[in-house]
PASEBA-1860 file (N, C-alpha, C; in nm, 3 decimals):
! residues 178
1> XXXXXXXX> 0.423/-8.114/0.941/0.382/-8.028/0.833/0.323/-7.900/0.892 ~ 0.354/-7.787/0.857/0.321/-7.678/0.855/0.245/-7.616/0.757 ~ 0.113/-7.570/0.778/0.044/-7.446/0.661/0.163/-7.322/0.682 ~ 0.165/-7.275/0.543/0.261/-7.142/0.494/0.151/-7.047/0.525 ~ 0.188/-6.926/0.536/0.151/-6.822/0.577/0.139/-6.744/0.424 ~ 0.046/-6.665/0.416/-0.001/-6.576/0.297/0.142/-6.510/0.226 ~ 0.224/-6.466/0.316/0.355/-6.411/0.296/0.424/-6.494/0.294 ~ 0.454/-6.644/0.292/0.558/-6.716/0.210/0.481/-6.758/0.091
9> XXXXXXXX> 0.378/-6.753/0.015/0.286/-6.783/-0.087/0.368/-6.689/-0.223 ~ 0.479/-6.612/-0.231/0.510/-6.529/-0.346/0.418/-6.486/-0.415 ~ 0.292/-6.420/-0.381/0.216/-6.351/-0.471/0.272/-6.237/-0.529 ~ 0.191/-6.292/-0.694/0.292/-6.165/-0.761/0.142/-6.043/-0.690 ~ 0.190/-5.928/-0.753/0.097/-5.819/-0.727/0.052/-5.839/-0.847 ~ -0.046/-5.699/-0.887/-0.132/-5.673/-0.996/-0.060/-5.692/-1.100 ~ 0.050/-5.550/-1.090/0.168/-5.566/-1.188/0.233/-5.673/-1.222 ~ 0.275/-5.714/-1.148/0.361/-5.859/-1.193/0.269/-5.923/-1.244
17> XXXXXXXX> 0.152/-5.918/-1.198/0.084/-6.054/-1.256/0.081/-5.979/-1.423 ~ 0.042/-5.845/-1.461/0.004/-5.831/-1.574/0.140/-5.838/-1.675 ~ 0.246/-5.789/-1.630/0.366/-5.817/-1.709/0.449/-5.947/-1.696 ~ 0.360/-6.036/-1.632/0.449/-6.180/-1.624/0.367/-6.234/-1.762 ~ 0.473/-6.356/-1.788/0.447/-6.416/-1.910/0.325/-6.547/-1.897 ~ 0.206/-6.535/-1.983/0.081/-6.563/-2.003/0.147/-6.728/-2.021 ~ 0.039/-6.819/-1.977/-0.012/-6.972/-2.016/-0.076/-6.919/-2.153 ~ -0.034/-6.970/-2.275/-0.108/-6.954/-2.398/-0.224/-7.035/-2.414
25> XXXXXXXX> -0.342/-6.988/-2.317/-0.443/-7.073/-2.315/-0.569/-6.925/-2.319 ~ -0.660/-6.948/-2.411/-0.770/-6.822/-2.362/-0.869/-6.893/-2.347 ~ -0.974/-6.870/-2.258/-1.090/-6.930/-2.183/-1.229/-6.805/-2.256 ~ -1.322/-6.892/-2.347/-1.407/-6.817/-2.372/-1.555/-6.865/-2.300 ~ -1.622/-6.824/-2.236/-1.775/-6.816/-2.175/-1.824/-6.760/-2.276 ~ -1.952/-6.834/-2.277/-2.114/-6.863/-2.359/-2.202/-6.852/-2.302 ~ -2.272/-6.760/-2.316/-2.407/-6.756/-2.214/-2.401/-6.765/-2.061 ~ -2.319/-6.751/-2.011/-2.274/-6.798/-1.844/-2.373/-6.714/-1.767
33> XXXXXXXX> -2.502/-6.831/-1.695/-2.600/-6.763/-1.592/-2.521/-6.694/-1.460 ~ -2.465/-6.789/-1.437/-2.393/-6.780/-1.281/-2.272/-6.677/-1.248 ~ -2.345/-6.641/-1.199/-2.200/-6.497/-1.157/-2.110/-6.518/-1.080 ~ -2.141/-6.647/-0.988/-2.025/-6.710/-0.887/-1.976/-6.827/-0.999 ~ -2.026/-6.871/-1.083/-1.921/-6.924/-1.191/-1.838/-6.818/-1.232 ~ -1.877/-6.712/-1.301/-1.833/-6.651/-1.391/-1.688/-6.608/-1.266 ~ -1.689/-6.561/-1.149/-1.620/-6.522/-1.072/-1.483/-6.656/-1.025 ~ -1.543/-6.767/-1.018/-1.485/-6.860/-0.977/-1.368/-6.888/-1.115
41> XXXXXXXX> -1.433/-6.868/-1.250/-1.386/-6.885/-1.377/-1.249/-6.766/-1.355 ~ -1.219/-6.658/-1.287/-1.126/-6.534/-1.325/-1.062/-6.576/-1.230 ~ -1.072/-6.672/-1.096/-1.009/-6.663/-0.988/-0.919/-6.818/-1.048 ~ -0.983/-6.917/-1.143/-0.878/-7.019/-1.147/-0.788/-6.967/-1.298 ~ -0.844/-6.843/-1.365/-0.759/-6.807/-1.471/-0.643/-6.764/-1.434 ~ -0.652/-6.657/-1.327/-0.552/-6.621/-1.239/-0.432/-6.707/-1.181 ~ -0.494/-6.807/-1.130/-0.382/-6.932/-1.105/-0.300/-6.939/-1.140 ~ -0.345/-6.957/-1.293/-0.251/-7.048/-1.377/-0.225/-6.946/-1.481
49> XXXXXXXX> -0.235/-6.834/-1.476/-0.144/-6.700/-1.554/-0.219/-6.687/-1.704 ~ -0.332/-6.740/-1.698/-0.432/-6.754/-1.820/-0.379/-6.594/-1.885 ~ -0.413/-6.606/-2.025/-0.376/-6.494/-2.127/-0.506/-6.392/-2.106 ~ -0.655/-6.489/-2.134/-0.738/-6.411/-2.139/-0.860/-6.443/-2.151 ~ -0.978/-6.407/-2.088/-1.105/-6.422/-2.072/-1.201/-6.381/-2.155 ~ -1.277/-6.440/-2.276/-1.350/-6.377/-2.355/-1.531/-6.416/-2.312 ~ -1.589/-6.283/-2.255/-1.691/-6.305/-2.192/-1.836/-6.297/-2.259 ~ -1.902/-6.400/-2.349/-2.002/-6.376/-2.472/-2.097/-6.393/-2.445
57> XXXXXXXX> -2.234/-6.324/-2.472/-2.371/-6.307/-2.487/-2.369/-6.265/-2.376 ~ -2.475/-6.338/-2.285/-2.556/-6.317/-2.180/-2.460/-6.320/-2.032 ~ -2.347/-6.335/-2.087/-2.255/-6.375/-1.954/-2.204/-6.203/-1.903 ~ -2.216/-6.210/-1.785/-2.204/-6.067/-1.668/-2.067/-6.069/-1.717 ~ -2.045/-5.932/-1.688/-1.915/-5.831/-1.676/-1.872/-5.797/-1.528 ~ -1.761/-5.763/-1.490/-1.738/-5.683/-1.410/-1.736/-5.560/-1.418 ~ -1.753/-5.487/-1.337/-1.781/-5.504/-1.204/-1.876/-5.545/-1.123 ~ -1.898/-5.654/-1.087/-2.019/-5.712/-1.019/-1.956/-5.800/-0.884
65> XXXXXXXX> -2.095/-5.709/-0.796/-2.043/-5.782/-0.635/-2.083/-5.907/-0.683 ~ -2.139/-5.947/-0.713/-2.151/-6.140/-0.675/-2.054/-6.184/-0.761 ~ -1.998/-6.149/-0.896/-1.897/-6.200/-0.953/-1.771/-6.185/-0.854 ~ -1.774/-6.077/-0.766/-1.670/-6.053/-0.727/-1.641/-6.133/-0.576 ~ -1.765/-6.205/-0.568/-1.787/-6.260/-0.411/-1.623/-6.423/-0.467 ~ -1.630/-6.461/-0.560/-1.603/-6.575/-0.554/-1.474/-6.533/-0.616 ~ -1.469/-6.422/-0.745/-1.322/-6.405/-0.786/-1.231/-6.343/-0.694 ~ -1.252/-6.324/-0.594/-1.166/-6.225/-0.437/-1.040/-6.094/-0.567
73> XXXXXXXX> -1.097/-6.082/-0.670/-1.004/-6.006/-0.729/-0.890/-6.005/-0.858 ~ -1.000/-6.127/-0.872/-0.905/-6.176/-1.018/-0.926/-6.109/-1.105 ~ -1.050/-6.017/-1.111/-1.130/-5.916/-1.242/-1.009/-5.810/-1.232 ~ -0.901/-5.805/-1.189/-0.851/-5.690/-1.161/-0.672/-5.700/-1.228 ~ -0.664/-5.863/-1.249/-0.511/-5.905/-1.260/-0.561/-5.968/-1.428 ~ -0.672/-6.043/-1.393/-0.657/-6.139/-1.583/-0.745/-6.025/-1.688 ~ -0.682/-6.004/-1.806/-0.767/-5.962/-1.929/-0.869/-6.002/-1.991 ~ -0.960/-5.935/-1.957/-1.064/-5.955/-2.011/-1.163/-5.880/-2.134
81> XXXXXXXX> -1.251/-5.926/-2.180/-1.352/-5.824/-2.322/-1.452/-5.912/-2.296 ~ -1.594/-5.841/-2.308/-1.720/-5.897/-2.349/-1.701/-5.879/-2.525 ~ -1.821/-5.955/-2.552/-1.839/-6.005/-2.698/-1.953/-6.042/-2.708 ~ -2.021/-5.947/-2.794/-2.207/-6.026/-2.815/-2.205/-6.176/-2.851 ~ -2.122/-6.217/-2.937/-2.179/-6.296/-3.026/-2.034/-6.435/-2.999 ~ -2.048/-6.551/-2.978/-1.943/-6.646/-2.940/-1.875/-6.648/-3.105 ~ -1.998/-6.664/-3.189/-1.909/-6.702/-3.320/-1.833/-6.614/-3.400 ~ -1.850/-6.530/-3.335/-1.755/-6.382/-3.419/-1.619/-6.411/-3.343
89> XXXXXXXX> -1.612/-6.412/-3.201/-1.465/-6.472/-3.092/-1.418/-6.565/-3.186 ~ -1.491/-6.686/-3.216/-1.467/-6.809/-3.278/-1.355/-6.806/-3.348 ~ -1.458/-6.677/-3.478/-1.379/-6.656/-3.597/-1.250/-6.624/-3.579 ~ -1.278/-6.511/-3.502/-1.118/-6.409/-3.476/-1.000/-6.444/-3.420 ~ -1.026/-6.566/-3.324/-0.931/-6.622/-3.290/-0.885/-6.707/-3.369 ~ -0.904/-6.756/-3.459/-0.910/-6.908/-3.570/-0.779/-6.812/-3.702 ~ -0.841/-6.674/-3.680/-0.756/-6.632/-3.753/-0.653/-6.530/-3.742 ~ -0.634/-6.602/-3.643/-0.524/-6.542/-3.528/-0.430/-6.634/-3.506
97> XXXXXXXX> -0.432/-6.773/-3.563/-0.366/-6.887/-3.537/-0.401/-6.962/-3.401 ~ -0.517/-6.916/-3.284/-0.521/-6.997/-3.228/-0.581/-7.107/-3.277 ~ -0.531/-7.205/-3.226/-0.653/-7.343/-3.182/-0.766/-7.338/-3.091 ~ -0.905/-7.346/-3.116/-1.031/-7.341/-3.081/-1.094/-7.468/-3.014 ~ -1.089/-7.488/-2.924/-1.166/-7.644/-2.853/-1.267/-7.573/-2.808 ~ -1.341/-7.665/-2.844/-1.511/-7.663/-2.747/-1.500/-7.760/-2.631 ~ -1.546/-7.765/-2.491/-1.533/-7.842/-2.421/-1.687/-7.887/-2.401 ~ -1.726/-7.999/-2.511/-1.780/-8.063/-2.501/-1.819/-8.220/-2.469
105> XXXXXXXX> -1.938/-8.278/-2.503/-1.960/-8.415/-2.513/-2.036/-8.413/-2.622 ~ -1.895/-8.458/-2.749/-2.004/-8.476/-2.891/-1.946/-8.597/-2.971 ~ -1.989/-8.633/-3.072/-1.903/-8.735/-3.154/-1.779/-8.721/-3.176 ~ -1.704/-8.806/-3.159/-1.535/-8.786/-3.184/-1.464/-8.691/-3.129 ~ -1.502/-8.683/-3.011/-1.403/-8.554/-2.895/-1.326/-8.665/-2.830 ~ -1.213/-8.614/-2.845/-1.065/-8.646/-2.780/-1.100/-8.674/-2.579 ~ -1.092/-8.761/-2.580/-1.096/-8.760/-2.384/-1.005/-8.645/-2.356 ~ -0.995/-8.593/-2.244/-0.889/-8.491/-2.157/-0.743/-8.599/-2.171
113> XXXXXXXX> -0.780/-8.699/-2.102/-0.650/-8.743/-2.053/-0.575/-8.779/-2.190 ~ -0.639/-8.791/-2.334/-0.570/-8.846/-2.437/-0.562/-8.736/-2.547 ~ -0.578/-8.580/-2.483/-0.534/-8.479/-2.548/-0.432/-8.432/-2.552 ~ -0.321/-8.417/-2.693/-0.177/-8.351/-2.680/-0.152/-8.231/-2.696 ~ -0.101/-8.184/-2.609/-0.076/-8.014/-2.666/0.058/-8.014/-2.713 ~ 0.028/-7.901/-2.837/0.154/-7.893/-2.893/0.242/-7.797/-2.854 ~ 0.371/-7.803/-2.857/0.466/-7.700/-2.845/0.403/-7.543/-2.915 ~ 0.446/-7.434/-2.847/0.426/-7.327/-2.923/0.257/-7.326/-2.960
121> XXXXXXXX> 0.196/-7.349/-2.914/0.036/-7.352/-2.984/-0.035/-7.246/-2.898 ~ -0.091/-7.183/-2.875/-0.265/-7.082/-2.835/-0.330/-7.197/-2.867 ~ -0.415/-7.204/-2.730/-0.562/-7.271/-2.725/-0.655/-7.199/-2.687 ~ -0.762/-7.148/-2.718/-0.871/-7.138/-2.638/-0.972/-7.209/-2.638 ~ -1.041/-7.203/-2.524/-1.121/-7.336/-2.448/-1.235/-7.263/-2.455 ~ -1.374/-7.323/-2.537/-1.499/-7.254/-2.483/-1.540/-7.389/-2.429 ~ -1.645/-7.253/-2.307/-1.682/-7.338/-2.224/-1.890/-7.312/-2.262 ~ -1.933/-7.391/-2.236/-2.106/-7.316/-2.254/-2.209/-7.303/-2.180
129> XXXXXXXX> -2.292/-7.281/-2.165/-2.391/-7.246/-2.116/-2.438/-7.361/-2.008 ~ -2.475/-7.355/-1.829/-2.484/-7.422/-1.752/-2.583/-7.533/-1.820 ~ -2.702/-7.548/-1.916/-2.814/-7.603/-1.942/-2.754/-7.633/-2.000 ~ -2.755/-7.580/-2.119/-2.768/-7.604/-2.251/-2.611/-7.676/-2.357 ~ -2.512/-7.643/-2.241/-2.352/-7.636/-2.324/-2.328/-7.558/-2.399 ~ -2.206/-7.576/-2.534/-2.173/-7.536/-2.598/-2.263/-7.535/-2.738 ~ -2.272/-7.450/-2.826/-2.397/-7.441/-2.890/-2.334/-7.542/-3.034 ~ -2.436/-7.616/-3.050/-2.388/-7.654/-3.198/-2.337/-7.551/-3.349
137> XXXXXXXX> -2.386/-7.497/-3.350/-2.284/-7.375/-3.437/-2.137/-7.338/-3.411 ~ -2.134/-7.274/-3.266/-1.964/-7.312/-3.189/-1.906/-7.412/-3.218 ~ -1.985/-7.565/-3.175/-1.906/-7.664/-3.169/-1.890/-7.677/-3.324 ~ -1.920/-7.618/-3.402/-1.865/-7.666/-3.594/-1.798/-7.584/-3.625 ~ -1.800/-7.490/-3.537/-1.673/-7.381/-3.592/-1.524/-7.421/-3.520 ~ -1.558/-7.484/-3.398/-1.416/-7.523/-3.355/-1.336/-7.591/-3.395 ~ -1.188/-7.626/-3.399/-1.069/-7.670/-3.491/-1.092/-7.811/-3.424 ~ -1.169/-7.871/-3.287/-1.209/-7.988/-3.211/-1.229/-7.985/-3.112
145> XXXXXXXX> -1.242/-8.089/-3.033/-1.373/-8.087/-2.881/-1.313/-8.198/-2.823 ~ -1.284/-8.113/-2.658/-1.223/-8.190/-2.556/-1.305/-8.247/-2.439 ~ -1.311/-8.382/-2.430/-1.455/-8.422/-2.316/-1.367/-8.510/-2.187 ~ -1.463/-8.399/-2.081/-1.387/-8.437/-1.987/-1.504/-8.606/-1.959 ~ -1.401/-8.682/-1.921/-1.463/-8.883/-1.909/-1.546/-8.846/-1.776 ~ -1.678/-8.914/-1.769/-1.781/-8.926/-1.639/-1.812/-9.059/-1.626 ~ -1.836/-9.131/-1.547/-1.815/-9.252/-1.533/-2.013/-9.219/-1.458 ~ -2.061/-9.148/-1.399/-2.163/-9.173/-1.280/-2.285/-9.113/-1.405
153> XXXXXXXX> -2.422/-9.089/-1.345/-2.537/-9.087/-1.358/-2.555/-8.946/-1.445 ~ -2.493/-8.864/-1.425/-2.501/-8.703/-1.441/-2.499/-8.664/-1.572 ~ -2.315/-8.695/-1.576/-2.282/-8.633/-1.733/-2.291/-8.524/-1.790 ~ -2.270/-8.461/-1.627/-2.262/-8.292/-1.638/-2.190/-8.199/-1.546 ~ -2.088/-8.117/-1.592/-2.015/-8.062/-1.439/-2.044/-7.912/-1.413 ~ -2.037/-7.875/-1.295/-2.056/-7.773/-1.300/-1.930/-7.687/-1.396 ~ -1.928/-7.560/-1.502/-1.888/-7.507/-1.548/-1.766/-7.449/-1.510 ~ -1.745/-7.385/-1.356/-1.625/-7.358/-1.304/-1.502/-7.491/-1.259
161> XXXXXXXX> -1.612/-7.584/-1.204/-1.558/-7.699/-1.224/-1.408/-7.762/-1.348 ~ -1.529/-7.756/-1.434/-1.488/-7.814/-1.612/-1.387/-7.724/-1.600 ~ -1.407/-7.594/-1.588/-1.292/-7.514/-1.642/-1.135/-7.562/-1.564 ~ -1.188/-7.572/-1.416/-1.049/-7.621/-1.358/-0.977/-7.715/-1.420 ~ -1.020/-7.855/-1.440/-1.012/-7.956/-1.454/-0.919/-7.930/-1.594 ~ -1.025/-7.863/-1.677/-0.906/-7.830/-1.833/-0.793/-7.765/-1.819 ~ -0.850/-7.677/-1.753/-0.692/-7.603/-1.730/-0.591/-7.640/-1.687 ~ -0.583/-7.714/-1.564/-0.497/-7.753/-1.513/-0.443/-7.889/-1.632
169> XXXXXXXX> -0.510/-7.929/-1.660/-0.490/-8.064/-1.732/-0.403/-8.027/-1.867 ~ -0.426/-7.910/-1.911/-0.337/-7.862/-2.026/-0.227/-7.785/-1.967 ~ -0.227/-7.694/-1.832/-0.101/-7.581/-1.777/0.002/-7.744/-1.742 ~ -0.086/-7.820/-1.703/0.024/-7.951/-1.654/0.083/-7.989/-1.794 ~ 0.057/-8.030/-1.917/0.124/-8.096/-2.034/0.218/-7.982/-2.092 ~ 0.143/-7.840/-2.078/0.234/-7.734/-2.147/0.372/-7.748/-2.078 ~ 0.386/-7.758/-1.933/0.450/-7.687/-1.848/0.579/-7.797/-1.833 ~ 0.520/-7.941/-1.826/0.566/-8.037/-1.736/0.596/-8.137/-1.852
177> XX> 0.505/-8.179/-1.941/0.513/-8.303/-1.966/0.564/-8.285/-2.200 ~ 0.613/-8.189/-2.199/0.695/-8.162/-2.359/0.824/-8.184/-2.343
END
């Protein structure tokens, strides 16, 4: 086995990345303390060709060096908007035809592994606040709530974490498994 070299990796450029065709998935942040989350959050949106980043309340913007320590440059390829307020995003997307998940741990949330995505659907995924989660007002405005299963002591992931974990877990059913 051989590691590939940066130049057999097909990176698209800026361009390509912005005129290639989007994962219909949008990732909204809530209050996000952490700026190496918030950074780590644009660098796995990037991955996976995410549509778009909706960045609410208290959560940093770019341009920021510490956001930028962990995104190596994703603030520059995925779309992004700040937004004061999560439940106004909520709204707007709801009536936009996306589908709205909260990625929580609340009554009657769907496990990850026993969530279906549908053909043709927009999701966006909020994610919430490192303490506190997703706020109960959010979580009643959302269309439902996806919980990732913990088996250990915690029952809490880190936020950039969670986000991987969803994402990939839905770019895999969109992509692979319809």
């Amino acid at each position: 086995m051989r590691k590939l070299e940066n130049s057999e990796l097909d990176r698209k450029s800026i361009e390509d990345f912005k005129e290639a065709q989007k994962t219909p998935i949008i990732i909204v942040m809530d209050d996000i303390r952490s700026l190496h989350n918030i950074g780590s959050v644009f660098r796995t949106a990037d991955a996976f060709l995410i549509e778009k980043i909706y960045l609410c309340g208290i959560t940093a913007t770019p341009p920021n060096k510490e956001i930028h320590k962990t995104a190596l440059g994703a603030t520059e390829t995925v779309a992004w908007e700040h937004a004061k307020d999560v439940l106004e995003v909520i709204k707007n997307l709801k009536t936009e035809g996306v589908t709205v998940l909260a990625i929580e741990q609340v009554e009657s949330a769907t496990f990850l592994q026993d969530f279906k995505v549908e053909k043709d659907k927009k999701y966006a995924l909020v994610f919430g606040n490192e303490v506190y989660g997703v706020s109960q007002e959010a979580v009643a405005l959302c269309d439902g709530c996806i919980e990732i299963p913990q088996l250990g002591t915690k029952h809490s992931l880190n936020i950039s974490v969670s986000t991987g974990i969803v994402v990939w877990d839905l770019f895999k059913k969109m992509k692979w498994n319809l």
